[in-house]
N, CA and C of each residue as an Amber inpcrd file, in Angstrom:
protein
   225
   0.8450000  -1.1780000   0.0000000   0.0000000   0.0000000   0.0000000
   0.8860000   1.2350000   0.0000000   0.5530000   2.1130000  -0.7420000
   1.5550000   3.1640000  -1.5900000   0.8360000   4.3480000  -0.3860000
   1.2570000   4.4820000   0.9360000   0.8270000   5.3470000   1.8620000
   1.2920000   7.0310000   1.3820000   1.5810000   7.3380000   1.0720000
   2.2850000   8.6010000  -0.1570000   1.0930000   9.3090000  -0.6310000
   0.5300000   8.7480000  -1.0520000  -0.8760000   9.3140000  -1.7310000
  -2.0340000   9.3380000  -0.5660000  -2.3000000  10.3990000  -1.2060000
  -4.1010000  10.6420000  -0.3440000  -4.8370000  10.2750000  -0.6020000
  -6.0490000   9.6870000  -0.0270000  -6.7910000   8.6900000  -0.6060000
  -7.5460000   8.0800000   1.0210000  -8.9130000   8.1400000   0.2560000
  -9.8950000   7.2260000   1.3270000  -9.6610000   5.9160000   1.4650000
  -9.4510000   5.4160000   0.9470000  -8.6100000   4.1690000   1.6020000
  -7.5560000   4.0020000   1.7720000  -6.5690000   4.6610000   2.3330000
  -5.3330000   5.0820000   3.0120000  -5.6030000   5.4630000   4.2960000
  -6.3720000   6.5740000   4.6490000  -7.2110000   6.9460000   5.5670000
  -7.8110000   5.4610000   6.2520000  -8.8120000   4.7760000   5.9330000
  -9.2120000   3.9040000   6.4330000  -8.1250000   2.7230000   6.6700000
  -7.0520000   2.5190000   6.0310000  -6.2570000   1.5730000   6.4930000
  -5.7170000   1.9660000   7.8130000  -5.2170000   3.3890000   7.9150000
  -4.2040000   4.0100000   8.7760000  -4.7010000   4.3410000   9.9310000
  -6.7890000   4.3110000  10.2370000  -7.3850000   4.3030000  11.1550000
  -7.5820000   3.2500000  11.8190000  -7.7620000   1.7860000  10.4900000
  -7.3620000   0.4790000  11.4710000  -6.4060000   0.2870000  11.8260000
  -5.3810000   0.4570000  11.2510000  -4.0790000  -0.2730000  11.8530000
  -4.3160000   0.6130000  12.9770000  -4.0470000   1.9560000  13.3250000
  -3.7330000   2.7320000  14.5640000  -4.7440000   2.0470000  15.8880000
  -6.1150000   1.5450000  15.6510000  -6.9030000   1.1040000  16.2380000
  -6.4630000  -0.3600000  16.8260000  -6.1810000  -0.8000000  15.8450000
  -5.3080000  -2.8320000  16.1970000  -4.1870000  -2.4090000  16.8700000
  -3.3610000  -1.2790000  16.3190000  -1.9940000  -0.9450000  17.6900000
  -2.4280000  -1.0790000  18.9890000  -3.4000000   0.0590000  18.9470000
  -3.8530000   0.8620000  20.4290000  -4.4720000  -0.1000000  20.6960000
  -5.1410000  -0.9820000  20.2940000  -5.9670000  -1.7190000  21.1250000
  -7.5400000  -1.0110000  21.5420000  -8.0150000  -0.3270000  20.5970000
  -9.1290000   0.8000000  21.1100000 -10.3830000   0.1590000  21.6760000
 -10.5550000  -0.3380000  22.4490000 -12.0030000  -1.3180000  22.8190000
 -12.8960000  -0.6110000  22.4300000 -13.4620000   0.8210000  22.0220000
 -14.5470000   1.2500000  21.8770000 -14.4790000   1.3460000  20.2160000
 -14.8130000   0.5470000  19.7100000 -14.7370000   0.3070000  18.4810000
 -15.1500000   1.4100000  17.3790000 -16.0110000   2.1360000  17.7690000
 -17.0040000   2.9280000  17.1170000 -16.7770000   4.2410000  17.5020000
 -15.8360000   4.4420000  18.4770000 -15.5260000   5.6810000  18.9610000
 -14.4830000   6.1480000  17.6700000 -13.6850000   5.7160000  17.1430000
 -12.3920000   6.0160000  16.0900000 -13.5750000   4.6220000  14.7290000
 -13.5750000   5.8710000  13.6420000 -14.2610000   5.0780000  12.6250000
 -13.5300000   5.8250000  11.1560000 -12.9660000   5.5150000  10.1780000
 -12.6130000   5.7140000   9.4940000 -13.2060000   7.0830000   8.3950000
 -15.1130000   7.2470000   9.4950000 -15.6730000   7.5450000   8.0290000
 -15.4140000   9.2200000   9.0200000 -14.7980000   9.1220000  10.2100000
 -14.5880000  10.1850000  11.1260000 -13.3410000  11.5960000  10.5990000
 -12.6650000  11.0700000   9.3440000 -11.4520000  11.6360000   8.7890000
 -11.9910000  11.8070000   7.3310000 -11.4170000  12.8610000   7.1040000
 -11.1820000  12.8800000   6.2890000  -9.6340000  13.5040000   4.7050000
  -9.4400000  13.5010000   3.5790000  -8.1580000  13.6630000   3.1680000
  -7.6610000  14.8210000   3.4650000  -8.1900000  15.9610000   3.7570000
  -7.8970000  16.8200000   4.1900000  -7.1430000  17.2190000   5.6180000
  -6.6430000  16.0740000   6.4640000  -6.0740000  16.3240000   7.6510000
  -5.3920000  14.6950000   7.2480000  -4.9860000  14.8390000   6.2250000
  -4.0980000  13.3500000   5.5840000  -3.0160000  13.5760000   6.0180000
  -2.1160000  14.4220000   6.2600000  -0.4940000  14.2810000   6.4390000
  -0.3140000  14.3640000   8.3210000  -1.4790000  15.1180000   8.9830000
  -1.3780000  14.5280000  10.4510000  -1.7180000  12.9090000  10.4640000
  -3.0820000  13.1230000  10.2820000  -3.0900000  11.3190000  10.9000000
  -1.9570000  10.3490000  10.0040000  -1.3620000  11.1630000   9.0650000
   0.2850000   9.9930000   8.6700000   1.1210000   9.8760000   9.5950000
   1.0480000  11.1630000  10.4220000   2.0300000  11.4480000  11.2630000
   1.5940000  10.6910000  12.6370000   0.2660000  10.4120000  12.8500000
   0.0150000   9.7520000  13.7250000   0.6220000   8.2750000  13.2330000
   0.1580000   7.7630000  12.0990000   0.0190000   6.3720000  11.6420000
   1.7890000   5.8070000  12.2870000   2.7090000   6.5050000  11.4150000
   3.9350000   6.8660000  11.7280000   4.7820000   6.1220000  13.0220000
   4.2260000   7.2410000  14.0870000   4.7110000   7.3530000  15.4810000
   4.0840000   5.8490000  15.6890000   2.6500000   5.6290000  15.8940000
   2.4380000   4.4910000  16.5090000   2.9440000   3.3070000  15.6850000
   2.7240000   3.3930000  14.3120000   3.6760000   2.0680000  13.8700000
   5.0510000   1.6220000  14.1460000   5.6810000   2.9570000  14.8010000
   7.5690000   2.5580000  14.9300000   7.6030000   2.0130000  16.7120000
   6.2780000   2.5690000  17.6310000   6.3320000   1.9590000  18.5300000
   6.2500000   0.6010000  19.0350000   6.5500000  -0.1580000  20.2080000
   6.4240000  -1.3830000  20.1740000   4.8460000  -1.6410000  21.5100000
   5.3150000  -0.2320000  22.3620000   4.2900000  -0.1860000  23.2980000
   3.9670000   1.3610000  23.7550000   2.7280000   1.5660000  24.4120000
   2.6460000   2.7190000  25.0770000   2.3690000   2.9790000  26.3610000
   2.7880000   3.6560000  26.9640000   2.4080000   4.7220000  28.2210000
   0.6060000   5.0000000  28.6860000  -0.2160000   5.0020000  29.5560000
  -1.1840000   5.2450000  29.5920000  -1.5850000   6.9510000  28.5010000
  -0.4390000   7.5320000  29.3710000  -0.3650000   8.5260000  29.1850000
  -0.7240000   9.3250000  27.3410000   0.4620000   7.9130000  26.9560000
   0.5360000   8.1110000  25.3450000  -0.7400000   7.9750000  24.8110000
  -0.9280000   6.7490000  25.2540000  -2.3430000   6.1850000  24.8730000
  -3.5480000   7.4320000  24.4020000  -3.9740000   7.9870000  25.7130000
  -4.6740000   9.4540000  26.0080000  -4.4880000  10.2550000  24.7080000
  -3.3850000  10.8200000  24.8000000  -2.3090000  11.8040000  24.3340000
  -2.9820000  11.5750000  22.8720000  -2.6360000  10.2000000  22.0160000
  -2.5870000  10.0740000  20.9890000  -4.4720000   9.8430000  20.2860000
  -5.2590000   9.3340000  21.4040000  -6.6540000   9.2310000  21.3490000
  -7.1670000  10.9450000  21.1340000  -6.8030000  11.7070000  22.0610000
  -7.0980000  12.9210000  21.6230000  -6.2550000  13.5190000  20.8590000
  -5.7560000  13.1820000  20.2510000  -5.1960000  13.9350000  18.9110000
  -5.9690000  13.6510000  17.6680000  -6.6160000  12.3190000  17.7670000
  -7.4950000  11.8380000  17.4150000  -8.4930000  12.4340000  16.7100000
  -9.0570000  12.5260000  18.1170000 -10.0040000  13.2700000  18.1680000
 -10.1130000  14.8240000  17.3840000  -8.8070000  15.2660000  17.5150000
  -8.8380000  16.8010000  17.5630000  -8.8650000  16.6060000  15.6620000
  -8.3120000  15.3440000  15.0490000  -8.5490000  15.5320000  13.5950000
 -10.0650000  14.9350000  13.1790000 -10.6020000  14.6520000  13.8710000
 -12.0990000  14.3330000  12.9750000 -12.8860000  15.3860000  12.5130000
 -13.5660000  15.3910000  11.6420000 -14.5830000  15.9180000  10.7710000
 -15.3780000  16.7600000  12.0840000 -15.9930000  18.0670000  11.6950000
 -16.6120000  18.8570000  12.5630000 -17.5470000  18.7570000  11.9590000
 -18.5420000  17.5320000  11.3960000 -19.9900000  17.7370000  10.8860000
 -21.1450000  17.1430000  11.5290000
């Protein structure tokens, strides 16, 4: 997968994988259809950080859930 390009299904890959990292139990809280390409090069930057990690911090955890947050769609 050619992560380089913008694209709705790039987006949706990079929301599951980040979700299977974290372990997000609230499944429905982080949903792919929550982003969109327009805030594509943060959530890379999210995708990024958590893919080079092996584990996180509660703290991180938080940290990175509301960053999350702070890129979803305001509709």
């Amino acid at each position: 997968m050619n992560l380089s390009e913008k694209s709705v299904e790039n987006v949706e890959f990079m929301i599951e994988a980040i979700k299977e990292k974290l372990k997000v139990l609230n499944l429905g809280a982080i949903k792919p259809s929550h982003f969109d390409e327009e805030m594509y090069e943060e959530l890379k930057d999210i995708y990024d950080l958590v893919m080079k990690k092996a584990s996180f911090s509660p703290n991180e955890m938080q940290a990175l859930v509301e960053e999350l947050g702070n890129l979803r769609k305001n509709k």
